[in-house]
C-alpha positions as CSV (number, residue, x, y, z in Angstrom):
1,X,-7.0,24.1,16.7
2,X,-8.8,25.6,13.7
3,X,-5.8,28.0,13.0
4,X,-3.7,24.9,12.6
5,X,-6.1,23.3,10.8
6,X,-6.7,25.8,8.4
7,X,-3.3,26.0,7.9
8,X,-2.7,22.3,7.3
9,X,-5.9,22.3,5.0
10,X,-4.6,25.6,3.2
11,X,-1.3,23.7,2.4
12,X,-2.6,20.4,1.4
13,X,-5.3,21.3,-0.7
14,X,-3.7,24.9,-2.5
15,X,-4.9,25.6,-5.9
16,X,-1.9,25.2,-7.9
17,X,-3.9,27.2,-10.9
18,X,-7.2,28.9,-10.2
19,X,-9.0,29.8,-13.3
20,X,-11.4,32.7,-12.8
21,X,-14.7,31.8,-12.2
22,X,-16.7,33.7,-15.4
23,X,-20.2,33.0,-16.3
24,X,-20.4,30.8,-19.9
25,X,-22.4,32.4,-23.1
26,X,-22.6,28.7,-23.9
27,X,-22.9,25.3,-21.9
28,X,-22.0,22.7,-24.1
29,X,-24.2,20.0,-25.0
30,X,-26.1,20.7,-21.7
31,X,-28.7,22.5,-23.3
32,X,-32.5,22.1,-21.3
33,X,-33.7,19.2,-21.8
34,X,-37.3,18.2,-22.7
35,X,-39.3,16.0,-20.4
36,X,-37.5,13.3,-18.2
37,X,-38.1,9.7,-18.3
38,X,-42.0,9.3,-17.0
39,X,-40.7,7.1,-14.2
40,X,-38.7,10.1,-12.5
41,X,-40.2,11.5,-9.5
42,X,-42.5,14.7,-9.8
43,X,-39.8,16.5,-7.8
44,X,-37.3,15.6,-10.6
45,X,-39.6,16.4,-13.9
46,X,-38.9,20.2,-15.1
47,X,-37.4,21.3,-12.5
48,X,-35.9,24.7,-13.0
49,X,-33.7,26.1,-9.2
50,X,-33.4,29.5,-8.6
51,X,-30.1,28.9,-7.5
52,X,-28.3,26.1,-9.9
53,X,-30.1,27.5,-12.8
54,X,-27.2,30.1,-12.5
55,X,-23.7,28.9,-13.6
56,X,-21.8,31.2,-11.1
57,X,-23.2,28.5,-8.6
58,X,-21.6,26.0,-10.0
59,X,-17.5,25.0,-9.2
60,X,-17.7,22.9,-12.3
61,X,-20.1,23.0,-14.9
62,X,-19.2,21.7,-18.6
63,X,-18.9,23.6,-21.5
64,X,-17.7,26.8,-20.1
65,X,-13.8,28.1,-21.3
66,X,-12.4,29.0,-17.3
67,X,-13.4,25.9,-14.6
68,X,-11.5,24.7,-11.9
69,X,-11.9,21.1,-13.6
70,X,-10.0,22.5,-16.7
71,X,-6.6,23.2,-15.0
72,X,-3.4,21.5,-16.2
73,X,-3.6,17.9,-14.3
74,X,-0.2,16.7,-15.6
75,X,2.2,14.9,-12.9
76,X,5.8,14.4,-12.5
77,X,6.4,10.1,-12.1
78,X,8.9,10.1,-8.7
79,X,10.8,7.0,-8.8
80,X,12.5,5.3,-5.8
81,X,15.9,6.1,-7.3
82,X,15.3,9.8,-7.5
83,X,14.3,10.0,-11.8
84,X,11.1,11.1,-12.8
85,X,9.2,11.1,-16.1
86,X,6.4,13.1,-17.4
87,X,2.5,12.1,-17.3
88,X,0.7,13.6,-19.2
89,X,-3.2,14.2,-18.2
90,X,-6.1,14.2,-21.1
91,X,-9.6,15.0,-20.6
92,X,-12.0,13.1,-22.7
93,X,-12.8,14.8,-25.6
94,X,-16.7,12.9,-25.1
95,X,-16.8,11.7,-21.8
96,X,-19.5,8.6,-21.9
97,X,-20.2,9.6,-18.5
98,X,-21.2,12.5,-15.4
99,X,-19.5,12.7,-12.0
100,X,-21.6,14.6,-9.4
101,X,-18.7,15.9,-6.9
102,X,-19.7,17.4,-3.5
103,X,-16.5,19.0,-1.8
104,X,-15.5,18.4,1.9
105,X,-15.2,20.8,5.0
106,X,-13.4,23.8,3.8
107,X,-15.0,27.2,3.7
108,X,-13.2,29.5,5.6
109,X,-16.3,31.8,5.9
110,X,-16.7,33.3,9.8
111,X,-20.5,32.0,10.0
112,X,-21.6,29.0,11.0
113,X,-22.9,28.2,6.8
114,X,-20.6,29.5,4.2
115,X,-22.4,31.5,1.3
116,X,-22.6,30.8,-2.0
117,X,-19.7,32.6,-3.4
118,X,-16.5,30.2,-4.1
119,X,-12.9,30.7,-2.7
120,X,-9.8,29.5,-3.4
121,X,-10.0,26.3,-0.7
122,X,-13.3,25.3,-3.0
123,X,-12.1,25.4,-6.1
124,X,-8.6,23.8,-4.4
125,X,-10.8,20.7,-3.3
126,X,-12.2,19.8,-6.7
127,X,-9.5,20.0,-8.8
128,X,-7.6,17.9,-5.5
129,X,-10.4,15.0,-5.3
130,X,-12.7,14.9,-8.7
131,X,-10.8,17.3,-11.5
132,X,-9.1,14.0,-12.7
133,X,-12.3,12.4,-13.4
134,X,-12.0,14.4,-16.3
135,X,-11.1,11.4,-18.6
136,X,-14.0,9.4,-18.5
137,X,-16.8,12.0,-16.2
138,X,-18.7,15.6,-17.3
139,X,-18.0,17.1,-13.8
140,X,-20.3,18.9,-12.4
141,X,-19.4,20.4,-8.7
142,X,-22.1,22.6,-6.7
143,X,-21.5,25.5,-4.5
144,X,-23.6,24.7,-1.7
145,X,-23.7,26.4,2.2
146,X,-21.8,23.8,3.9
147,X,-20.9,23.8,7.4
148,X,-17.7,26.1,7.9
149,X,-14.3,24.7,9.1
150,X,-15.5,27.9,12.6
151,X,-19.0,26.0,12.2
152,X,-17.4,22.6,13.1
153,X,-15.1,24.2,15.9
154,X,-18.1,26.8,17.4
155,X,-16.3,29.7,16.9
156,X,-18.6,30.9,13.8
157,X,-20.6,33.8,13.6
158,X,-24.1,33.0,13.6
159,X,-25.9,32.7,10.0
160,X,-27.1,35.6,8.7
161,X,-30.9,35.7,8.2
162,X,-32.3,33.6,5.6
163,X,-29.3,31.2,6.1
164,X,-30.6,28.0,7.8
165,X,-28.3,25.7,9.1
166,X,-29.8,22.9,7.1
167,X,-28.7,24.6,3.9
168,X,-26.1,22.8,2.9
169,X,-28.3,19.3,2.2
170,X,-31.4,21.4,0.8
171,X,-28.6,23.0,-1.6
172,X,-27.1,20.0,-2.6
173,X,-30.2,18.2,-3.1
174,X,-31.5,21.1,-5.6
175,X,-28.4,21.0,-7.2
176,X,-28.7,17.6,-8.0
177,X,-32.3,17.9,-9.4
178,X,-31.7,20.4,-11.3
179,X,-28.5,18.2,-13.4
180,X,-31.2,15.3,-13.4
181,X,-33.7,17.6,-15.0
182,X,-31.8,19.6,-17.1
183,X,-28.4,18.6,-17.8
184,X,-27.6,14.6,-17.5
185,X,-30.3,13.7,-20.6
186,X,-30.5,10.2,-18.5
187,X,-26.9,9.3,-18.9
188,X,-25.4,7.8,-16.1
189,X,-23.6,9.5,-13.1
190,X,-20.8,8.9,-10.3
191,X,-21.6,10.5,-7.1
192,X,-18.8,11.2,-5.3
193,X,-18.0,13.3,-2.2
194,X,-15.4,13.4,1.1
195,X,-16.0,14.4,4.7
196,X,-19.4,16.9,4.8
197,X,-19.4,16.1,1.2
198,X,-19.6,12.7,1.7
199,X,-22.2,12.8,4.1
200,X,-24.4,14.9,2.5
201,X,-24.5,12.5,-0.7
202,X,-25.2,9.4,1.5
203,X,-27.7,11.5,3.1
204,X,-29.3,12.1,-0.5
205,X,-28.8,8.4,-1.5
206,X,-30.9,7.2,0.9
207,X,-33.7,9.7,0.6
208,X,-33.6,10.2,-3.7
209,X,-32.5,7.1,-4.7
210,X,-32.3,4.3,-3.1
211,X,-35.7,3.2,-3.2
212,X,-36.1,5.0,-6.9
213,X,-35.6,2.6,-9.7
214,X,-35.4,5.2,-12.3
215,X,-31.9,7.0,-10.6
216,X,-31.1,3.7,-9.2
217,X,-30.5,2.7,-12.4
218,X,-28.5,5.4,-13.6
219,X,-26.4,5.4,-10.4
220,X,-22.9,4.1,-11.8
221,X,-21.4,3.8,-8.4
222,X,-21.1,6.1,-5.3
223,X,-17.6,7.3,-3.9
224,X,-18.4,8.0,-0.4
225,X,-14.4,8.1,1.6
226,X,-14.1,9.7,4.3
227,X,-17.6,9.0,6.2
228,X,-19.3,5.9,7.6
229,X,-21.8,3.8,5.0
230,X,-22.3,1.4,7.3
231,X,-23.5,-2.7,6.9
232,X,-24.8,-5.0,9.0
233,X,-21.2,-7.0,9.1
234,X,-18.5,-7.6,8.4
235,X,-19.4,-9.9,5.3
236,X,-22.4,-8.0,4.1
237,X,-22.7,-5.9,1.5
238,X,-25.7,-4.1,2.0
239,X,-28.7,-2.9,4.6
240,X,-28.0,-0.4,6.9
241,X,-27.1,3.1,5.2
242,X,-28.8,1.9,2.3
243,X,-31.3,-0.7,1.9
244,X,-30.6,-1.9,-2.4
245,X,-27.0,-0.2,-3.3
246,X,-24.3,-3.0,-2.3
247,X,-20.5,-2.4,-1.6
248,X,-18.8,-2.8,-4.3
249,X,-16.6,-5.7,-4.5
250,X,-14.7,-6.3,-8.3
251,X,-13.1,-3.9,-10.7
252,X,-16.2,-2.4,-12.9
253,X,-19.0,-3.1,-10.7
254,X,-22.2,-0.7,-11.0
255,X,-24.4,0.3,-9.1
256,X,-22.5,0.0,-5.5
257,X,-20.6,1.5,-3.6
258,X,-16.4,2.6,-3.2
259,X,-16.2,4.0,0.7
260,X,-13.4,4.0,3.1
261,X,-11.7,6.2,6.2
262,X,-7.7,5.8,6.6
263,X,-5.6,5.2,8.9
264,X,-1.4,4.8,9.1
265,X,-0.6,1.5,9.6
266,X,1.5,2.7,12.7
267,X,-1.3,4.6,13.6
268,X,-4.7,2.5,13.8
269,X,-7.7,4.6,15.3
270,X,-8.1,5.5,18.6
271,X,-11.2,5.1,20.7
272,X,-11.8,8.4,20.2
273,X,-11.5,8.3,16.5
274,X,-14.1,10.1,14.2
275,X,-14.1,7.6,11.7
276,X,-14.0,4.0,10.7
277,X,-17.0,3.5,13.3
278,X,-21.0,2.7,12.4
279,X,-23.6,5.2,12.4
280,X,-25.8,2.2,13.6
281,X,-25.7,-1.4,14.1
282,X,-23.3,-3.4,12.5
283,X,-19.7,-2.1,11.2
284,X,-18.9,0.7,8.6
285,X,-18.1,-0.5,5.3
286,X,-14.4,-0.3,3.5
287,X,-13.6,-0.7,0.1
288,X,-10.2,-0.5,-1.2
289,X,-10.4,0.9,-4.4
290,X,-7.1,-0.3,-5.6
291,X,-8.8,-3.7,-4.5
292,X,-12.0,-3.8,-4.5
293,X,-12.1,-7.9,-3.8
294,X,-10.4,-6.9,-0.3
295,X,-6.3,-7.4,-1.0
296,X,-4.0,-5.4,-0.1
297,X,-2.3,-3.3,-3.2
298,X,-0.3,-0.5,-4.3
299,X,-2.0,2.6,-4.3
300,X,-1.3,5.7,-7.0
301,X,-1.2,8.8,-5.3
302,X,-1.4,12.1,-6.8
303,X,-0.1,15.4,-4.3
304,X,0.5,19.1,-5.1
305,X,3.7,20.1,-5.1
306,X,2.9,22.9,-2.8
307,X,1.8,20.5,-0.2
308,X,4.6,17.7,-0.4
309,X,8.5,17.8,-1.4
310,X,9.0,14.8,-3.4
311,X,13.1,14.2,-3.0
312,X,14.3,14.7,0.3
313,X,16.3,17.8,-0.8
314,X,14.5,20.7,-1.4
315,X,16.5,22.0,-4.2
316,X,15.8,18.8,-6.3
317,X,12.1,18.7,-5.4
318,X,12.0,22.7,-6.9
319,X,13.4,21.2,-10.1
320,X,9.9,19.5,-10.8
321,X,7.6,21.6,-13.3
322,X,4.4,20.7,-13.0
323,X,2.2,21.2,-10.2
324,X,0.9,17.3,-9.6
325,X,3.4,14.4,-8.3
326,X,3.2,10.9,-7.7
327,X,5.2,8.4,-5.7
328,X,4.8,4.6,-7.8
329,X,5.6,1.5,-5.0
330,X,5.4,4.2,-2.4
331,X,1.8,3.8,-0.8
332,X,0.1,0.3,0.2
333,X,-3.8,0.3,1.4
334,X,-5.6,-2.7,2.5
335,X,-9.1,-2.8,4.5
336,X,-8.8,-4.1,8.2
337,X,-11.3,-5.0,10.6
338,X,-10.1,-4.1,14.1
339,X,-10.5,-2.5,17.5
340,X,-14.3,-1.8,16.8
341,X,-13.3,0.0,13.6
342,X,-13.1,-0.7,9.5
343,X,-10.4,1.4,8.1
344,X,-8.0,1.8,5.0
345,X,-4.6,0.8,6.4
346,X,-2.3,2.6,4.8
347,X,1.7,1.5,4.8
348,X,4.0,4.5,3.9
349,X,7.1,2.0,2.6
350,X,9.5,4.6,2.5
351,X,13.1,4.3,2.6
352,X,15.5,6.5,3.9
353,X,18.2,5.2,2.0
354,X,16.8,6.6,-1.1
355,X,16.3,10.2,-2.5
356,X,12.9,10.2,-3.0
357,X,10.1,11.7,0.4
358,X,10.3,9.3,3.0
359,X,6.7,10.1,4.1
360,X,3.4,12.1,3.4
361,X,1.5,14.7,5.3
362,X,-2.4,14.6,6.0
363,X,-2.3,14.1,10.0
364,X,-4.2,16.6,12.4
365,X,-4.4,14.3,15.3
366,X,-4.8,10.5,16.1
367,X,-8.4,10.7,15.9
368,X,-8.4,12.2,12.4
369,X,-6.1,9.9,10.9
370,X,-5.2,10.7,7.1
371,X,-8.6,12.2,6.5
372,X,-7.2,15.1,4.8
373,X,-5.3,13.1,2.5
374,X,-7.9,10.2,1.9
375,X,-8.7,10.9,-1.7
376,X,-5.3,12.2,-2.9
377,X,-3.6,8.8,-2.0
378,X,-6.2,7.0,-3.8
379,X,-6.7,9.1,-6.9
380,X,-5.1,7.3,-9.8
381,X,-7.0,4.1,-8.5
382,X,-10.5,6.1,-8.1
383,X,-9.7,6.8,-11.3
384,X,-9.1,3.7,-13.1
385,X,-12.2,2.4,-11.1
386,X,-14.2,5.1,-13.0
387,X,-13.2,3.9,-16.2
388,X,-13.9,0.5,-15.4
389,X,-17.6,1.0,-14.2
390,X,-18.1,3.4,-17.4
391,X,-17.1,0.5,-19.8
392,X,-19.1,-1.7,-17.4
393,X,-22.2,0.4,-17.4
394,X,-22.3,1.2,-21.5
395,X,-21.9,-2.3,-22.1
């Protein structure tokens, strides 16, 4: 099983161009900054981490010239009729905002809690699920001793010393204090994270800033897909995983929360399944962020071109130059309530009678659903969202 899934993982999520990691003379505008807001927590005023105060420890960290998040992001458009256009991808020159990304399950390091050197699948995941942020975020992306892909199957090595298997969250939440302290200047952030990642950032919601005022308020929204935030039911919008950050619920809403787990609509989750369940009483949340109101709606995938073909001949598919695709009218998601589960339906409306891919990859087994894929079919809508809450939350 963990073979195959590495393999799967290894195709999906491939660097299509990995910069080399190099240590910055200069980080930007993110010099030190002087004192936070009074209002922050102790933990969060001057605090300096032995760790993130090094940039090597970073996947992304602005103002340096080589970063995963600074790789070519333009897509090929894939029509149903087999044409394609060019779209072009442009960072913001000043982006108003900072997106806080935590990656999912994907170290391929034989102990049970990877280390803190990055790999290929690392640097993969963020330019896969938050490099496109780009346009409106600052990303920043920790390294941080997650849980191994042999960790989740038990056939890791144990830790070395010095490596608790709690690292992973103590990382992550260092990390995070040490942008708060030293790098935001109190401008507002997205958190956003998949799988582990996910979990670990709902983890730190509820224990730095849910019942904080002074991050509460900076919180532009949350992008938790992928893991369970769960509510009370089906028509509330908040208690449970957190007890003041809402769902979100309309284009540009701050403060709240974009979360979801899909599913094929010809495959709906098993008993069995891992996600799209509660961690507690009541149901887990879903949040289609191509519709946040609850619709169902087109979504705008992005996908490597060394994970999918996009025509249904090979040959045509190799005559596409750049390393990002999308399908338009190709992928349909919609929220549903059902079985004992909250999912992300997804509808593939493929058509065999055309040139263009038929269908996308992203399935492990029936209890996994499209977890692999959750983020890249919803990219170009995460993104939009982005962009909404940032005009929303700079008024």
């Amino acid at each position: 099983m963990i073979r195959a899934m590495r393999r799967l993982i290894t195709c999906l999520l491939a660097a299509c161009c990995l910069a080399v990691l190099a240590a910055p003379t200069v980080v930007g505008a993110d010099t030190p900054a002087t004192d936070p807001a009074p209002a922050l927590p102790a933990a969060y005023q001057h605090h300096h981490s032995a760790i993130y105060n090094n940039p090597a420890h970073w996947l992304c960290l602005p103002g340096r010239t080589t970063d995963p998040c600074g790789v070519n992001l333009d897509a090929t458009v894939v029509n149903a009729d087999g044409t394609t256009s060019l779209q072009k991808h442009t960072a913001a020159a000043h982006p108003p905002i900072d997106c806080f990304y935590v990656y999912p399950t994907i170290s391929s390091d034989p102990t049970v809690n990877s280390d803190l050197v990055p790999g290929p699948q690392e640097a993969s995941a963020v330019q896969q699920q938050a490099a496109r942020l780009n346009s409106t975020c600052r990303v920043y992306a920790p390294v941080y001793r997650q849980r191994t892909l042999a960790g989740l199957f038990g056939t890791a090595r144990p830790n070395p010393p010095g490596r608790p298997e709690t690292a992973g969250y103590t990382d992550v939440v260092d990390a995070f204090r040490q942008y708060v302290a030293n790098y935001s200047h109190g401008r507002g952030f997205v958190l956003i994270g998949h799988s582990q990642g996910a979990g670990v950032l709902s983890r730190l919601i509820a224990s730095e800033i849910d019942n904080v005022p002074a991050l509460r308020s900076r919180l532009v929204s949350a992008i938790l897909v992928g893991t369970s935030v769960t509510v009370p039911s089906k028509t509330a919008v908040v208690g449970g995983t957190f007890q003041h950050i809402p769902l979100c619920r309309r284009t540009g809403q701050i403060g709240c929360v974009i979360t979801f787990a899909s599913f094929r609509s010809t495959a709906p989750p098993p008993s069995n399944s891992f996600f799209g369940r509660p961690n507690g009483p009541g149901i887990a949340g879903c949040t289609n962020p191509a519709a946040l109101g609850g619709s169902a709606a087109e979504l705008t995938p992005y996908f490597s071109t060394t994970a999918v073909h996009a025509l249904t001949s090979a040959a045509a598919s190799a005559q596409i130059h750049t390393k990002w695709v999308t399908f338009p009218n190709f992928l349909k998601g919609q929220c549903v309530v059902k079985g004992g589960f909250s999912y992300l339906r997804i509808t593939v409306q493929g058509n065999p009678a055309d040139p263009r891919v038929d269908n996308i990859p992203g399935d492990i087994t029936p209890m996994w659903g499209l977890h692999l894929v959750d983020l890249n079919m919803t990219q170009g809508n995460v993104e939009a969202e982005v962009a909404a809450e940032a005009r929303t939350y700079l008024g």
